[in-house]
VMD Tcl script that draws the C-alpha trace (Angstrom):
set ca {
  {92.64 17.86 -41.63}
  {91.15 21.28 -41.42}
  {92.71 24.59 -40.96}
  {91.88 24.67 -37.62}
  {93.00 21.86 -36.47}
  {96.56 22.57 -38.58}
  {96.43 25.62 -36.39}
  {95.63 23.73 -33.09}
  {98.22 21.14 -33.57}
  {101.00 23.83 -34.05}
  {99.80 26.17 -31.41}
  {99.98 22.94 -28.99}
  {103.00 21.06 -30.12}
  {105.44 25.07 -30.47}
  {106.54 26.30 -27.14}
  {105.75 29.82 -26.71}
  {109.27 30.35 -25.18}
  {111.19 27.55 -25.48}
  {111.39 27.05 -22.02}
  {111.68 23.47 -20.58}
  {108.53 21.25 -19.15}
  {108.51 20.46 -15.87}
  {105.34 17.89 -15.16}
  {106.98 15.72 -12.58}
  {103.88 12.90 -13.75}
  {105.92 11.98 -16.76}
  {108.32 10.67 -14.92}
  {105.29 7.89 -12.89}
  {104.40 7.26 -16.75}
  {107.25 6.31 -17.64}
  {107.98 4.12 -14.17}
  {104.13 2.55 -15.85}
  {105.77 1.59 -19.24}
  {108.71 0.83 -17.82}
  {107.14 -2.18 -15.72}
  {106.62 -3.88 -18.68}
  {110.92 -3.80 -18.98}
  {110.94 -4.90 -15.94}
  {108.60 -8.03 -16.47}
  {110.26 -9.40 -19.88}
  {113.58 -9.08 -17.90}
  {112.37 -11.63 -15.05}
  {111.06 -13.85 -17.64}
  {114.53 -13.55 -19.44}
  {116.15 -14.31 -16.01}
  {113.52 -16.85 -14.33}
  {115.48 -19.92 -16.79}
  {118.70 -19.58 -14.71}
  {117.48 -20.34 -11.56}
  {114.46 -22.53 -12.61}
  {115.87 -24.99 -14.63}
  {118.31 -26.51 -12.01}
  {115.63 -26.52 -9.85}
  {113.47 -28.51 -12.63}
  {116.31 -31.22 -13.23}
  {115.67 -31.90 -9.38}
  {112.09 -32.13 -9.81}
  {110.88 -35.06 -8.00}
  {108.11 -35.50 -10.11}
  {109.56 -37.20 -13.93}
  {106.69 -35.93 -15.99}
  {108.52 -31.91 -15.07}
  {111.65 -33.66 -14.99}
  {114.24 -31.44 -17.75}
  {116.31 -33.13 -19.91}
  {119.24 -31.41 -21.57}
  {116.84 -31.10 -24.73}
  {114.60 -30.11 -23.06}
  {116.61 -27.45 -20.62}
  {117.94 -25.92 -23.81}
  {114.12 -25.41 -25.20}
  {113.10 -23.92 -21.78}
  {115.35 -21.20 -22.21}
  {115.31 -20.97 -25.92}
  {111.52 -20.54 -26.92}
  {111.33 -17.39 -25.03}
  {112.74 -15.72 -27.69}
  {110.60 -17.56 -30.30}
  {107.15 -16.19 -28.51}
  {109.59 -12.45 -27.90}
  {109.81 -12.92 -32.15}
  {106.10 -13.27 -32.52}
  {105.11 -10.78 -29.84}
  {107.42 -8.26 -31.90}
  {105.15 -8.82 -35.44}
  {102.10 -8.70 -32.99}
  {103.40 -5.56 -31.30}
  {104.24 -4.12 -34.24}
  {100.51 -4.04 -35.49}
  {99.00 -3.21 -32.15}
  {100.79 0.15 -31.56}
  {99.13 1.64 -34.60}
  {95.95 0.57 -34.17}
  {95.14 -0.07 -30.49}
  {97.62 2.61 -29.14}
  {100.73 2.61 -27.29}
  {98.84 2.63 -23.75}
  {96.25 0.10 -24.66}
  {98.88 -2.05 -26.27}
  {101.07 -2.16 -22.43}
  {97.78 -2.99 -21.01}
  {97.09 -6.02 -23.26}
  {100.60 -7.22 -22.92}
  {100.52 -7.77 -19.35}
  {97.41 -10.78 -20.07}
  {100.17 -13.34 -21.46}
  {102.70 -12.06 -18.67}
  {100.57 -13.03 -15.82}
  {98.87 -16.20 -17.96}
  {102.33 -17.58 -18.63}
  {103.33 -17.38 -15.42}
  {100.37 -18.76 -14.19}
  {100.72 -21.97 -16.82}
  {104.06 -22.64 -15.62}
  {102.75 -22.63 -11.29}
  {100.18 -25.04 -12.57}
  {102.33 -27.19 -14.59}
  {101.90 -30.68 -14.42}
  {104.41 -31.72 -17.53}
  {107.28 -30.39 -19.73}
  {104.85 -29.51 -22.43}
  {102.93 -27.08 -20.07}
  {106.25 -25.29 -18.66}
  {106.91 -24.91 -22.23}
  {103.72 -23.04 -23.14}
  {103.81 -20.77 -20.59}
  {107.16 -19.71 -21.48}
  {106.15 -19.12 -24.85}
  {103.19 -17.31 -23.51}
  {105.82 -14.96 -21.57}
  {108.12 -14.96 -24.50}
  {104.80 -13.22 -26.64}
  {104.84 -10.97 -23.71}
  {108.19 -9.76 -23.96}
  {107.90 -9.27 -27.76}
  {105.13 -6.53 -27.19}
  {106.26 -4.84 -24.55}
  {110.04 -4.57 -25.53}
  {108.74 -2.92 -29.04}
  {105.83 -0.51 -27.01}
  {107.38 0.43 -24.24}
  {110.29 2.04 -25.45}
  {108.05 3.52 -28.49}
  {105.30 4.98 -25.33}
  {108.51 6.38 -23.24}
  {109.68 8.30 -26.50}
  {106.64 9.70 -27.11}
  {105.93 10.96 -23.89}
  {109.04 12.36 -23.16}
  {110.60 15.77 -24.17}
  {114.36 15.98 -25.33}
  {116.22 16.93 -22.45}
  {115.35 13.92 -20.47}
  {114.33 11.38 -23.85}
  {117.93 9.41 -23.36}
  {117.22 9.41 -19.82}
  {113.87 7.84 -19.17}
  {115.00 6.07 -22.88}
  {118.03 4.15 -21.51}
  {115.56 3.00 -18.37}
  {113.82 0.46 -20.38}
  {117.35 -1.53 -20.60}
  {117.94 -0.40 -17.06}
  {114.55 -1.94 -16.31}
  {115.61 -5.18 -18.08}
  {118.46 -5.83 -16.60}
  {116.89 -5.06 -13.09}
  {114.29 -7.91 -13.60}
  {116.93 -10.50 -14.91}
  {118.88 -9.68 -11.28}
  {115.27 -9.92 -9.50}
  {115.36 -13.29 -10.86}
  {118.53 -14.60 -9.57}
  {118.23 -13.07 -6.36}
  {114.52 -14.40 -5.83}
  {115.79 -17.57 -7.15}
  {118.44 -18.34 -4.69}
  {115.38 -17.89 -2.12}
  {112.33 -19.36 -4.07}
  {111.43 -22.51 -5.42}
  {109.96 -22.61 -8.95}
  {106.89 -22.18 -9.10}
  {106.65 -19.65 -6.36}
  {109.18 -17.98 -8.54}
  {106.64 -18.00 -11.28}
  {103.95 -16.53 -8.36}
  {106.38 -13.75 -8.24}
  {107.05 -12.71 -12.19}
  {103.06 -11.61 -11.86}
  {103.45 -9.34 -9.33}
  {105.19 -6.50 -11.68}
  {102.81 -7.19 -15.08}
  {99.91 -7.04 -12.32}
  {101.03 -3.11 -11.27}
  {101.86 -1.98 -14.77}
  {98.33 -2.62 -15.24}
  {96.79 -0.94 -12.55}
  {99.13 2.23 -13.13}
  {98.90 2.38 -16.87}
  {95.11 3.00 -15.84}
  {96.09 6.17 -14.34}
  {98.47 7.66 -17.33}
  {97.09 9.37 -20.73}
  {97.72 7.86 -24.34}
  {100.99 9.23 -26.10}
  {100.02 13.06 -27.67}
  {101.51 12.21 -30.81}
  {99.52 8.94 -31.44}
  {96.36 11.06 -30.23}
  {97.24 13.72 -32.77}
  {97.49 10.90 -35.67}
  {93.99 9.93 -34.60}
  {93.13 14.05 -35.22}
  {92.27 13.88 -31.23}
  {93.71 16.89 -30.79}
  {92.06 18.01 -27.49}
  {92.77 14.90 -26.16}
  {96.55 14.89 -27.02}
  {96.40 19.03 -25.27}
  {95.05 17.13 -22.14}
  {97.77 14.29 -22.21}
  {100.39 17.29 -22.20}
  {98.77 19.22 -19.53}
  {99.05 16.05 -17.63}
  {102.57 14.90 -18.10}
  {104.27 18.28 -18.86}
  {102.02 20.62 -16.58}
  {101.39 22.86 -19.87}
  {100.48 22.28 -22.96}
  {103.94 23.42 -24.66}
  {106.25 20.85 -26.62}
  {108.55 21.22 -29.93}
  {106.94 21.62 -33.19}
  {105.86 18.73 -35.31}
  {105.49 18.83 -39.10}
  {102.12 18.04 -40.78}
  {101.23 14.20 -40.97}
  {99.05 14.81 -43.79}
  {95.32 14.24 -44.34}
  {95.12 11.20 -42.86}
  {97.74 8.60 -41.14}
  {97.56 5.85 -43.36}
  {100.04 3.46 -42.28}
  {103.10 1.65 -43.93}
  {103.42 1.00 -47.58}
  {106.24 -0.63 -49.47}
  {106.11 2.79 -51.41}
  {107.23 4.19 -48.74}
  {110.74 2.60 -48.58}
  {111.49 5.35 -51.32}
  {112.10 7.55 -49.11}
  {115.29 8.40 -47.36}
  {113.61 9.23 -44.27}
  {112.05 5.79 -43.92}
  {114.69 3.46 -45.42}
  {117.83 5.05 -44.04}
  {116.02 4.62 -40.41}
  {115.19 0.68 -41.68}
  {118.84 0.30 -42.37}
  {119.85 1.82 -39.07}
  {117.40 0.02 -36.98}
  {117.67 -3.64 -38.31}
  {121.82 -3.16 -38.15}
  {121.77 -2.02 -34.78}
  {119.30 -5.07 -33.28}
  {121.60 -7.46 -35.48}
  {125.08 -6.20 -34.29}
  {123.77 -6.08 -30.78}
  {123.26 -9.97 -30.66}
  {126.52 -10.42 -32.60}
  {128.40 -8.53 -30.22}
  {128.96 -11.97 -27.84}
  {126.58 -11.12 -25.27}
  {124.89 -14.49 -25.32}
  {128.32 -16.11 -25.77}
  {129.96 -14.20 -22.27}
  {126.49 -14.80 -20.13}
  {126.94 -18.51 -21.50}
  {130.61 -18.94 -20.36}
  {129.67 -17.12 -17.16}
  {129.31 -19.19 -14.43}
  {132.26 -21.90 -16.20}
  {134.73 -18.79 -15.73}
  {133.73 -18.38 -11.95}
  {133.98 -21.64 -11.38}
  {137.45 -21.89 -12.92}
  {138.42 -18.73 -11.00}
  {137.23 -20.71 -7.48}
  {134.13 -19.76 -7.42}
  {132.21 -22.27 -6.34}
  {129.01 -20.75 -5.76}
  {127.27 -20.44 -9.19}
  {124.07 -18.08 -7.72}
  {126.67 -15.64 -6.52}
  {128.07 -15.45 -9.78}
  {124.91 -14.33 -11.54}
  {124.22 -12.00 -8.95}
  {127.91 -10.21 -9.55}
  {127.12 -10.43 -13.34}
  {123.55 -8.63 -12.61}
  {124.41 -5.98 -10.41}
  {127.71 -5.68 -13.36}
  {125.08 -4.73 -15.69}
  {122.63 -2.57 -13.31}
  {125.47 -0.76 -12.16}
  {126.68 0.54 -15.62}
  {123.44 0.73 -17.36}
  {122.15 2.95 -14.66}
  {125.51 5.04 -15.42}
  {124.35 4.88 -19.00}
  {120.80 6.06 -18.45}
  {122.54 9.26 -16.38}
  {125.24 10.42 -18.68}
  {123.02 9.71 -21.61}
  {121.48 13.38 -22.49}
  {124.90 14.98 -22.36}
  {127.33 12.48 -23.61}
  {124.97 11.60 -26.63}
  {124.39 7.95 -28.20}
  {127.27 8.02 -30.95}
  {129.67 8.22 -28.08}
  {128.84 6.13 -26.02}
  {128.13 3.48 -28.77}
  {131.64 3.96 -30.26}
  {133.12 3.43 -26.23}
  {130.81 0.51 -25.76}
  {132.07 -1.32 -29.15}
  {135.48 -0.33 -28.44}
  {135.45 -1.86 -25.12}
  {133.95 -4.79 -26.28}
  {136.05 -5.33 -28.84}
  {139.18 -5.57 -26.59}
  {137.12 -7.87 -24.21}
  {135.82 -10.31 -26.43}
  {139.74 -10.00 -27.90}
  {140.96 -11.19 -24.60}
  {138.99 -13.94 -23.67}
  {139.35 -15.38 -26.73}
  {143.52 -15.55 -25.95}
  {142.24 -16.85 -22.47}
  {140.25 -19.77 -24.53}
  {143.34 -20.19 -26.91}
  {146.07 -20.56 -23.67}
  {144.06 -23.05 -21.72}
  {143.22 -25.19 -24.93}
  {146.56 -26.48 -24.69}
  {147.35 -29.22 -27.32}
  {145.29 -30.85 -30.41}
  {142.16 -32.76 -29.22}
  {141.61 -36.24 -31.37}
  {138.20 -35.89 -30.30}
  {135.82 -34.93 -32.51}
  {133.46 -33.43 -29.90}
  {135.41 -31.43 -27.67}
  {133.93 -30.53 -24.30}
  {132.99 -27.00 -24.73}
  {132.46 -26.37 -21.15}
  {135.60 -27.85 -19.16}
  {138.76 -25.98 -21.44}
  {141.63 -28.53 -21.92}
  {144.36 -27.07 -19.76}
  {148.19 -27.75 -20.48}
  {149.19 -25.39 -17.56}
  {150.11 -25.59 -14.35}
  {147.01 -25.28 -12.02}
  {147.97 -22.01 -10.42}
  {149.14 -20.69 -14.14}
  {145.47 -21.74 -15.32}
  {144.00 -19.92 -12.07}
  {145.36 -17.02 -12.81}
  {144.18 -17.39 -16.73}
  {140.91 -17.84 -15.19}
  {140.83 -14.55 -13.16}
  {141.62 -13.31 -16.82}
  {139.28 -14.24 -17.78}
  {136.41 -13.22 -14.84}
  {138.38 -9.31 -15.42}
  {137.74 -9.56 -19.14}
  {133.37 -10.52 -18.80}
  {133.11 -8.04 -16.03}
  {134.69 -5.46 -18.52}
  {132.78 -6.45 -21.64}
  {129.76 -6.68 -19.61}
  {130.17 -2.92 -18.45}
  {131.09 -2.01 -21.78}
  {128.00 -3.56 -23.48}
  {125.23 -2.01 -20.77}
  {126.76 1.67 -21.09}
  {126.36 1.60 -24.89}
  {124.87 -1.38 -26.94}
  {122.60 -2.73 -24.21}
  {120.61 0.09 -24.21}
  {120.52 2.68 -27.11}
  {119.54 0.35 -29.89}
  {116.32 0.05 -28.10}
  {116.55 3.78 -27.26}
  {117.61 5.03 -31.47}
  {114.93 2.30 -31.75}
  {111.84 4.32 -30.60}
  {113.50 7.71 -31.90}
  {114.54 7.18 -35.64}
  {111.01 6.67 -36.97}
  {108.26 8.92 -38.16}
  {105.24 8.26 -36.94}
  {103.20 6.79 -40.01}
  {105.77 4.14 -39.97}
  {106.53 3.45 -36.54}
  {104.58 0.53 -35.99}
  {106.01 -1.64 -38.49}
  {109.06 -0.71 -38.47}
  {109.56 -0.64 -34.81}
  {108.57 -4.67 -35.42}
  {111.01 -5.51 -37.76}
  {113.34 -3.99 -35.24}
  {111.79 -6.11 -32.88}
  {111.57 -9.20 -35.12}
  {115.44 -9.06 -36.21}
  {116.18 -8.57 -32.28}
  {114.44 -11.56 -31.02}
  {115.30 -14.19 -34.31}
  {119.20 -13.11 -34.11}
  {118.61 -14.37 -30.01}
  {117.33 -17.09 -30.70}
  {119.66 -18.74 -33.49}
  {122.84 -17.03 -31.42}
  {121.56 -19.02 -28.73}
  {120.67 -21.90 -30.67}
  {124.00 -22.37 -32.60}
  {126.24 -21.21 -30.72}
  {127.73 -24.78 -29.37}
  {127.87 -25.41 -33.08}
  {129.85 -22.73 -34.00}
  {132.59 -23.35 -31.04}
  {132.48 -26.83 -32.56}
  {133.73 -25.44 -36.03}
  {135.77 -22.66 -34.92}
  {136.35 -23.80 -31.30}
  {135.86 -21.40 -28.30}
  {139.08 -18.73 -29.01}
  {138.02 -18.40 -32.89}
  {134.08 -18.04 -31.90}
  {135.07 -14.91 -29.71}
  {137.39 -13.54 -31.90}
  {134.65 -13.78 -34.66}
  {132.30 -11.99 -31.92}
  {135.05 -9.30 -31.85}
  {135.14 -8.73 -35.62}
  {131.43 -7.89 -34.93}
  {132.25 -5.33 -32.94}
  {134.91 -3.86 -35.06}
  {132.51 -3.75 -37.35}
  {129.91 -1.83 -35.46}
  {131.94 1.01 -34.26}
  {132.64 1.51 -38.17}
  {128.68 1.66 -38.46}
  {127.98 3.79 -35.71}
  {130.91 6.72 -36.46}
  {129.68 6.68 -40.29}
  {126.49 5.39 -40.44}
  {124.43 6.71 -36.94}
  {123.05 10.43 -36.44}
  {123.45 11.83 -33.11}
  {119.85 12.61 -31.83}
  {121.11 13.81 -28.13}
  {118.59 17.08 -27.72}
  {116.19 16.66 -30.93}
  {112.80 16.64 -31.10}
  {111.37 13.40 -32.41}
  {110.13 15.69 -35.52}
  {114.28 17.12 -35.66}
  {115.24 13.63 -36.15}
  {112.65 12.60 -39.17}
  {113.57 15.84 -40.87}
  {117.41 15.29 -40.91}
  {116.69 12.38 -42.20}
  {114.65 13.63 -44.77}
  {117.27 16.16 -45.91}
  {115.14 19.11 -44.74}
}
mol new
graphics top color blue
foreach p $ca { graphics top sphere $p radius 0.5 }
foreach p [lrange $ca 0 end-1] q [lrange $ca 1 end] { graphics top cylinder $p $q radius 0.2 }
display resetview
């Protein structure tokens, strides 16, 4: 890089006096990435109203077994694992904005597989076609919002990619109740189909321009979203940006974000989340409700409610603190309904296969009732605990801790770990009741969480008000 362009590159990325941006067309860019968010989180939430309507299929040959139920909702996260590797090397080398763009093809393909499906084996590939769809853009979107943004609103537009997520999962439920499957399917293109026709009208990320020594480009893309060309400044990349190399892992400012990253992803599936929205609609039922749509409608607007209260407090209360909260809270949730699985198990079952879904009550039925609405307090209250903390920020610290010549891959390792610790939690996770039986399998899940609020009061940096450059350099030691 030449002496000029060091010079141009400082003089456009060092405020002149430090005031604040105020480009009010960052905020539509971010609404653009955020689509994609929004798409993954309908696909996420499309199985939960499809595949009762699919065991009613009149036709056998889309007929769903249990087998093949199970694999409807599972391979998702097999094609999300794949799209995260995939991501991973697309956001270095096509770019953040092109990579959004491309990810909405399989999103709108996938969907369209599964309205013309004429067997199991085709509803199947479309949802692994979606599943490679939400791989990409959970890794790029959150990685394009980051970049965009400047610190005083990064944790806010940040925490909207969960906030998008769980938005599209309650689409889902609600459209579901109303729609039959494949018009359901119809639907899920509608917001990959806008994402594309808006990212069209925003400007690549300045700091990927800059890597690519574009740096009039990158002055344009800040005019746009920031209305000048001021930001925070950024230390040199070097001659050229030459991607990962094991090397590399050397240094404390890449591995210490590795370790970070991976942990987070990993305690964030280990935290019972798939266990709770498992047991969901059994608990309603057991509490009298009999109306198992309405129940994942409460559970959706649960997490809406609080992640949108996340997103807002999220620039002033910083991510440590709300992490700690969030594990804290889930740890005394995950406590509790693990006593409410241990009451209503009642006496030793000969059985070898215990019925994981209908708990063996020894109580009296308005005792067991009221263990029940136990039980509906304690997911409400893990569910708001897990959307104001570890719902969102891992994804968030995700698309911050990184420096840039490093990003890619490591945001898909993030990514990777995410998506594989789904689907075996998922997977295994009638097993493990099996061995431990329901009470011990949540009170495992709350040793998890004990265990991440240790990490995140020793191990995680607050980055509430940093520059993206602030954060690589405390790393770093500088």
């Amino acid at each position: 890089m030449t002496p000029a362009d060091q010079e141009e590159r400082q003089s456009l990325l060092r405020p002149p006096g430090g005031s604040v941006p105020r480009g009010r067309r960052l905020f539509l860019a971010a609404f653009a990435a955020a689509l994609g968010p929004l798409s993954f989180g309908f696909a996420l939430g499309y199985s939960s109203p499809a595949i009762p309507s699919l065991r009613r299929d009149a036709s056998r040959a889309l007929r769903l077994g249990d087998d093949a139920a199970s694999w409807f909702g599972a391979i998702v996260t097999l094609g999300a694992a794949a799209g995260g590797v995939l991501g991973g090397w697309l956001v270095d080398r096509a770019g953040r904005k092109l990579s959004l763009m491309l990810c909405t093809l399989p999103f709108v393909a996938g969907f369209a597989v599964i309205t013309a499906a004429q067997d199991v084996w085709m509803l199947l590939g479309g949802r692994l076609l979606t599943g490679l769809a939400c791989g990409i853009a959970s890794l790029v979107a959150p990685v394009y919002i980051a970049e965009i943004a400047y610190p005083a609103v990064r944790g806010l537009l940040g925490s909207c990619v969960q906030l998008m997520v769980v938005t599209g999962i309650l689409l889902a439920y609600m459209a579901g109740s109303i729609l039959e499957w494949r018009w359901l399917a119809v639907l899920g293109c509608a917001a990959p189909s806008l994402m594309l026709l808006l990212m069209c009208c925003v400007p690549e990320t300045p700091r990927f321009l800059l890597t690519q020594h574009k740096c009039q480009e990158a002055m344009a893309a800040l005019r746009f979203l920031w209305g000048s060309e001021q930001g925070w400044e950024e230390p040199p990349l070097g001659d050229e940006h030459q991607g990962f190399h094991l090397t590399q892992l050397r240094r404390p400012g890449v591995y210490k974000p590795f370790i970070i990253g991976i942990s987070l992803m990993a305690f964030q599936q280990l935290s019972g989340i798939n266990a709770v929205m498992f047991y969901a609609e059994t608990i309603f039922e057991e509490a009298k409700f009999k109306d198992s749509s309405l129940a994942s409608v409460i559970v959706g607007a649960i997490q809406v409610l609080f992640t949108a209260a996340a997103a807002l407090i999220m620039d002033r209360a910083g991510r440590r603190l709300l992490l700690a909260v969030s594990g804290v809270i889930m740890v005394f949730s995950t406590s509790a309904f693990g006593a409410y699985f241990k009451l209503t198990q009642g006496g030793p079952n000969n059985s070898s296969h215990m019925d994981l879904f209908t708990p063996i009550s020894m109580e009296p039925v308005d005792a067991s009732a009221g263990l029940a609405w136990l039980a509906v307090g304690s997911m409400c209250f893990f569910i708001a605990g897990f959307a104001l903390g570890w719902g969102p920020i891992p994804w968030l610290l995700m698309s911050e801790i990184f420096p840039l010549d490093v990003k890619g891959v490591a945001t898909g390792v993030c990514v990777l770990t995410n998506w594989l610790m789904a689907f075996l939690v998922t997977k295994e996770f009638s097993n493990l009741m099996e061995v431990l039986r329901p009470y011990g399998a949540f009170w495992l899940s709350s040793t998890f969480c004990i265990f991440s609020v240790l990490f995140t009061v020793f191990c995680v940096p607050e980055t509430k008000g940093k520059t993206l450059e602030q954060i690589t350099a405390h790393f770093e030691g500088r």
